[in-house]
N, C-alpha and C positions, 0 to 999 in steps of 0.2 A: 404889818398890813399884808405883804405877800404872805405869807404862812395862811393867814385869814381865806387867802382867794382861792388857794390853791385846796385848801380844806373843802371851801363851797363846791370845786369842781367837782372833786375826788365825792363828794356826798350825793352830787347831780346825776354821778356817770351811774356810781352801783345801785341808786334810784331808778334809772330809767333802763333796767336789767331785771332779768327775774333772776330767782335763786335755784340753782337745781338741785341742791339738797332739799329744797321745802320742796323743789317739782316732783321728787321723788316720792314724797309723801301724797302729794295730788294726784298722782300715778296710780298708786295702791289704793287709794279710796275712792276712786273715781272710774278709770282703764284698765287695771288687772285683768276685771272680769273678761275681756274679750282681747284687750293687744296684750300678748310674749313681749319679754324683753329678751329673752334666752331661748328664742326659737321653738320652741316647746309647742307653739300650737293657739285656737285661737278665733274666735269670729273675725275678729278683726285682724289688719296686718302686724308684723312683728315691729317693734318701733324701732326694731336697728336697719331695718329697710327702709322705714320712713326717714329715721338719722339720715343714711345714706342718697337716698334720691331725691329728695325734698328741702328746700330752703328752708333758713328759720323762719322767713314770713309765710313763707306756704304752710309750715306748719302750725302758728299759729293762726291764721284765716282760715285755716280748716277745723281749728277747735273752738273759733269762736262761731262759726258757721258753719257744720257740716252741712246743712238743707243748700245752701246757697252755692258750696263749693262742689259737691263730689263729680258734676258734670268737667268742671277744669280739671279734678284729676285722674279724670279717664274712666270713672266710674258707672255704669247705667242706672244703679239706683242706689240710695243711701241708706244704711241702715245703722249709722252712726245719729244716736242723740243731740240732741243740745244741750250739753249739759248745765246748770247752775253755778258754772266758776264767777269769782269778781276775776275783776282785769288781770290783779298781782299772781291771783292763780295760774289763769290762762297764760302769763308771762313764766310764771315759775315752772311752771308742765312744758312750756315749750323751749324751754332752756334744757332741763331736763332730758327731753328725747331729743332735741338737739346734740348734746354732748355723748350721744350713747355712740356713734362713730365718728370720730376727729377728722378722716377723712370721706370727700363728698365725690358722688357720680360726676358733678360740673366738674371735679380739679379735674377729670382724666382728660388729660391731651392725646389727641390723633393724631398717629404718624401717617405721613400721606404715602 
């Protein structure tokens, strides 16, 4: 029975996660055209600055909503679509730029 439960968990957690090898793919068909992932350039920002400065959930409530979000982030006007992802997408793409830098702007501590 334990074996059993601990199966259900371990199925629950990498459910309720997206994938960022598929986000990668959601990336290129979707983002290429306007976010760098390699600083290369760009309408939009490079998504290792987004990695960096932005939470995972900032980053997705901005893919699920750009119209709705870009005044939270400091934007004046959006020129970010809405695009047609399901959920597993918008979870997998935001895993994805997520993991593009391991470390985040919030870790940095101020020395006083």
């Amino acid at each position: 029975m334990k074996p059993i439960i601990v199966l259900l968990v371990l199925f629950f957690i990498t459910s309720a996660f997206g994938d960022a090898k598929k986000g990668k793919s959601v990336y290129e068909a979707n983002c290429a055209q306007c976010h760098s992932i390699h600083m290369t350039g760009g309408l939009g920002r490079d998504f290792n600055l987004v990695s960096y400065t932005r939470t995972k959930q900032e980053i997705m409530d901005y893919v699920e909503s750009p119209d709705r979000m870009y005044r939270k982030f400091g934007y004046s006007a959006n020129a970010m679509p809405t695009l047609p992802l399901t959920e597993e997408e918008i979870e997998d793409v935001t895993d994805f730029i997520d993991a593009l830098q391991p470390f985040k702007k919030w870790m940095v501590t101020k020395k006083d």
